[in-house]
C-alpha positions in Angstrom: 1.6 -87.0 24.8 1.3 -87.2 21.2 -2.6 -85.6 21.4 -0.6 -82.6 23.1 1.9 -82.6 20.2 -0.7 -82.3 17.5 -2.7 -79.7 20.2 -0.2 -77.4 20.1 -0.3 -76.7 16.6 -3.5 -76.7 16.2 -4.1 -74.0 19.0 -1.0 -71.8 17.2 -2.8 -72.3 13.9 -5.9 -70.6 15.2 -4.0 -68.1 17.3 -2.9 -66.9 14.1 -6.2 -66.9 12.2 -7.1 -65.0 15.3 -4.9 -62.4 14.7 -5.2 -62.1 11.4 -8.6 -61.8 11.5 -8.4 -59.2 13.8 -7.6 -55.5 12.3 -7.0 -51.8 14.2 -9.3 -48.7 12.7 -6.8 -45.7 13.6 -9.4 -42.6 14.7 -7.5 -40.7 11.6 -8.8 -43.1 9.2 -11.7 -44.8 7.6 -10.9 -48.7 6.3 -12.6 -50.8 3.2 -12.7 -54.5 3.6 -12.0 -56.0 -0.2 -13.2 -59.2 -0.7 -11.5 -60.3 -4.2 -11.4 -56.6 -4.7 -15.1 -56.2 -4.2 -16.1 -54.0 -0.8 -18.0 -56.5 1.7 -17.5 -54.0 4.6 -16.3 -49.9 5.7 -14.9 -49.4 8.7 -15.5 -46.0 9.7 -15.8 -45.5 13.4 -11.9 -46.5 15.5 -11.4 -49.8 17.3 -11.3 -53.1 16.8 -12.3 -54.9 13.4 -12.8 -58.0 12.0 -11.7 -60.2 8.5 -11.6 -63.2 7.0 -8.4 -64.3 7.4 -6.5 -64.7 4.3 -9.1 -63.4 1.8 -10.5 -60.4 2.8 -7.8 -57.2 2.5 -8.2 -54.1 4.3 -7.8 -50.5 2.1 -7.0 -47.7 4.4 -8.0 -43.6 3.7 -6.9 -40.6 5.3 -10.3 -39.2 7.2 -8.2 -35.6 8.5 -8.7 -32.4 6.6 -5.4 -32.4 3.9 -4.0 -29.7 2.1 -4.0 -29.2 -2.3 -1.9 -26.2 -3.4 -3.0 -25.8 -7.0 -0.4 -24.4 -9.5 -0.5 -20.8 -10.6 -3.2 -20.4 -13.5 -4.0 -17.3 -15.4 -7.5 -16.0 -15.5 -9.2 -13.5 -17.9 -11.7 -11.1 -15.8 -14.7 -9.4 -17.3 -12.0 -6.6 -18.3 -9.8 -8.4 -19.6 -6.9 -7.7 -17.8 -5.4 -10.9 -17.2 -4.2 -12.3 -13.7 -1.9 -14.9 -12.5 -3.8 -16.3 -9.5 -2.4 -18.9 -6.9 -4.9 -20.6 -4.7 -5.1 -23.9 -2.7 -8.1 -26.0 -1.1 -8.5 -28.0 1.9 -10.9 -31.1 1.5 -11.5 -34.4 3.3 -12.6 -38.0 2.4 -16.2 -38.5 3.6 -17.8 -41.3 1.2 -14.4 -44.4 1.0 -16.7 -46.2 -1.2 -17.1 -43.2 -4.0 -13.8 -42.1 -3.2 -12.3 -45.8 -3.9 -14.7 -46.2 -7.2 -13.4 -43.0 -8.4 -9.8 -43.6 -7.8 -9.3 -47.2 -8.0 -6.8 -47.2 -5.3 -5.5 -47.1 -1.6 -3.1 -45.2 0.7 -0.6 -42.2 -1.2 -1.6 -43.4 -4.8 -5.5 -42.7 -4.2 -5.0 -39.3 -2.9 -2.3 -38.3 -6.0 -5.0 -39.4 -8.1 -7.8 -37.2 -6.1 -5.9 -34.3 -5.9 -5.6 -34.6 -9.5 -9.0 -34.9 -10.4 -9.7 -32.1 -7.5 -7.2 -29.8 -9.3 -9.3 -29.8 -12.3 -12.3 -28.8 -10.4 -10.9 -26.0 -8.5 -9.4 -24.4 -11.9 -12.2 -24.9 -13.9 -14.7 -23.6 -11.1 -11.6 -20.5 -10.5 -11.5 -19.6 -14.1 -15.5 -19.6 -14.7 -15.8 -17.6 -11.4 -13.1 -14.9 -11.6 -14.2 -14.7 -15.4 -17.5 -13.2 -14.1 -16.1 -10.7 -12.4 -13.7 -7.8 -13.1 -10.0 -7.5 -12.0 -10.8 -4.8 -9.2 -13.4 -7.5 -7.2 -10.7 -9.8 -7.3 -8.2 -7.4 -5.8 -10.8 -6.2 -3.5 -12.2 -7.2 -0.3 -15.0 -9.2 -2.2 -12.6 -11.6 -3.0 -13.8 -13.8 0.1 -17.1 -14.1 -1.5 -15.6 -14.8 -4.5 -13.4 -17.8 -2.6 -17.0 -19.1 -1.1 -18.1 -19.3 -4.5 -15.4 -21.7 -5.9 -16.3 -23.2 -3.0 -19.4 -24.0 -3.1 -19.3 -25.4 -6.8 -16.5 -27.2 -6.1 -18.3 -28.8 -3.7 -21.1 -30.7 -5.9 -18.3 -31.5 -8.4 -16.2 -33.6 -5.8 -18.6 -34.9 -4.0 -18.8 -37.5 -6.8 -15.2 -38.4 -6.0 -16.4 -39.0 -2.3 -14.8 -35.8 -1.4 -15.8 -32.7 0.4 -14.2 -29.2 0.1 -13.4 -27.8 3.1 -12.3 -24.1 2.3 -10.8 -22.8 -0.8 -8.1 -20.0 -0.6 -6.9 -17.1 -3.0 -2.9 -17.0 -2.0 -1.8 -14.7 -4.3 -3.2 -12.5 -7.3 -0.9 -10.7 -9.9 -0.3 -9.6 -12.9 1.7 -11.4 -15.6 4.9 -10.6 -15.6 4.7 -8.5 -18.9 1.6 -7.3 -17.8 3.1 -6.1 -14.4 5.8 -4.2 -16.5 3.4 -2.2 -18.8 1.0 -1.4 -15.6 4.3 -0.3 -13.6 5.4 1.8 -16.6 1.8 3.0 -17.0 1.4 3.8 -13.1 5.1 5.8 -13.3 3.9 7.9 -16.3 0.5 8.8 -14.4 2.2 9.7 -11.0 5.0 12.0 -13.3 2.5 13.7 -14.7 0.4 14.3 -11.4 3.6 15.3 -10.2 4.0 18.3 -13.1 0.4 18.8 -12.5 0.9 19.7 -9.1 4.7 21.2 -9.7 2.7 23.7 -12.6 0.1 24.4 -9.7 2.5 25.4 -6.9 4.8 27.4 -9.8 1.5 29.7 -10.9 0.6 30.0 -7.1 4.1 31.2 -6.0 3.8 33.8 -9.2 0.8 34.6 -7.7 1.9 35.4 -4.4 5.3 37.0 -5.8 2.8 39.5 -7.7 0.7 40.3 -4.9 3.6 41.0 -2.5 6.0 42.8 -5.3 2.1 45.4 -5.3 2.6 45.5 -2.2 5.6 46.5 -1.6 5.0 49.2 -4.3 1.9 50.3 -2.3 3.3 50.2 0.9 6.7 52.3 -0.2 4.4 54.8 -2.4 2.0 55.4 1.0 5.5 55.5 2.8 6.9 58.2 0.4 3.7 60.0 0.2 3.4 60.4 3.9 7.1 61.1 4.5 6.7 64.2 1.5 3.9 65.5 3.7 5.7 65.5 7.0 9.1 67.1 5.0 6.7 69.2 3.5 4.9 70.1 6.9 8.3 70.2 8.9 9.9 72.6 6.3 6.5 74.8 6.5 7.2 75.0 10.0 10.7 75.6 9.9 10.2 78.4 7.9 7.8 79.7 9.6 9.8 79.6 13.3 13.0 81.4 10.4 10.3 83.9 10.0 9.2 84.5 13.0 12.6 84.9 14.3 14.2 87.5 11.3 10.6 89.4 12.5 11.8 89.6 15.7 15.4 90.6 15.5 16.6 90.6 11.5 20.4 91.5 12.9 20.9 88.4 14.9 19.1 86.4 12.7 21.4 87.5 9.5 24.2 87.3 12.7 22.6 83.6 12.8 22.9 82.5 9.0 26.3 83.7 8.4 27.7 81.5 11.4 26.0 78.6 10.2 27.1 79.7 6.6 30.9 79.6 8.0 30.6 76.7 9.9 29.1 74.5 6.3 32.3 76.4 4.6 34.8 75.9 6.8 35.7 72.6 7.9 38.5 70.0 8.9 39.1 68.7 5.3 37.9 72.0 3.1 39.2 75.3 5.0 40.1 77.0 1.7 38.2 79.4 -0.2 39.0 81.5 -3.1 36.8 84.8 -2.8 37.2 88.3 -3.5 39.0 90.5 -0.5 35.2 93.1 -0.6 33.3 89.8 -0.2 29.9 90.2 1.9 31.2 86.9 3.1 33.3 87.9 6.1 31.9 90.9 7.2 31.3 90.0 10.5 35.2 88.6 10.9 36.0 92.1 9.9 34.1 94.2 12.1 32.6 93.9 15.3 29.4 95.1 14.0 29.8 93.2 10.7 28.9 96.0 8.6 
């Protein structure tokens, strides 16, 4: 009895150095086992791992691809026209043991102090890179081969920190905000005066056009007049020539003729008076039958 008393301790005492000795890699992580602070083991593959109970600690890094969003910074392209540019980077933790000597840490506080450190890479590789260049490659399409150049020599620079960049990003690339102003303003005056430009064009066209068509009409009413004289002038020949040829062929009924017509213009609804001497030649043929 008492050899079971004093066995069941014992057996609880090294269930629990068991378990404690005992650790679970998550397949999202990489581990460090500190000895008195001093790496004896890495754990990078998930499963089961083992410790020494009681001394030996167990530091535990993020392995997954994370996120840094770096603040905006302003860079000065080869023509100086300076841009506020926004970017972020995606990196992961490949090398614990650099990554652990460079940051002296574990868990949240090792990557705030990486992504520190990582921030000053990534601006100082942005600004040397888009400093190269001029404004218009950045706002281009080139600016993915500008992005794989950060990139790449961010790459060397974190690797030091046990680090490597995944993919750096350009989110957003604009002007200052003063800047933006003066280019708006500059843009507004440009498009006004391409707008008179083109307002002076269409004005000296129409003037054109007015010009050619006032000719024109000139032209085409002269030709008009000019043809219409020449058939008056041919219609009256003939008409004369018919009066002719009529008086030829019996001069009484053609001077019979003219004085009807000659009454008939006189005489009418709203004008039937005349004022003429009682011998006029006028009315001969309302006097006599033969109008003589």
């Amino acid at each position: 009895m008492k050899r079971a008393s004093l066995l069941l301790p014992i057996l609880v005492v090294i269930g629990a150095l068991g378990m404690s000795s005992i650790f679970i890699v998550d397949e999202r992580e990489k581990a460090l086992v500190l000895r008195f602070g001093r790496v004896v083991d890495t754990k990078a593959e998930p499963g089961l791992a083992f410790k020494v109970p009681f001394i030996d600690q167990v530091a535990r890094y993020d392995s997954r691809i994370l996120s840094r969003d770096l603040d905006p910074i302003e860079v000065t392209p080869l023509d100086d026209r300076r841009l506020v540019v926004d970017a972020f980077a995606r990196y992961r933790i490949v090398d614990v043991n650099k990554f652990r000597e460079a940051t002296g840490a574990a868990g949240d506080q090792a990557i705030a102090v990486a992504g520190r450190r990582l921030d000053s890479i990534l601006r100082a590789e942005t600004r040397e890179i888009l400093g190269s260049v001029s404004s218009n490659d950045i706002l281009s399409s080139d600016r993915a081969a500008l992005m794989l150049r950060i990139r790449n020599g961010a790459i060397q620079e974190a690797t030091s920190l046990g680090l490597e960049v995944v993919d750096v990003r350009l989110k957003r690339t604009d002007l200052p905000r003063a800047n933006l102003d003066a280019t708006f303003g500059r843009m507004r005056a440009e498009r006004e005066r391409e707008a008179t430009d083109e307002r002076a064009r269409g004005q000296e066209a129409a003037q054109r056009i007015r010009a050619q068509a006032d000719r024109t009409v000139v032209e085409l009413v002269s030709d008009a007049n000019r043809e219409s004289e020449i058939i008056r002038g041919e219609a009256d020949a003939e008409r004369n020539a018919i009066f002719a040829e009529a008086f030829g062929a019996d001069e009484e009924f053609f001077e019979f003729y003219r004085s009807l017509t000659a009454y008939q213009r006189s005489i009418k609804g709203d004008n039937s008076t005349l004022v003429l001497s009682p011998d006029s030649e006028f009315f001969n043929y309302l006097r006599s039958d033969t109008g003589r």
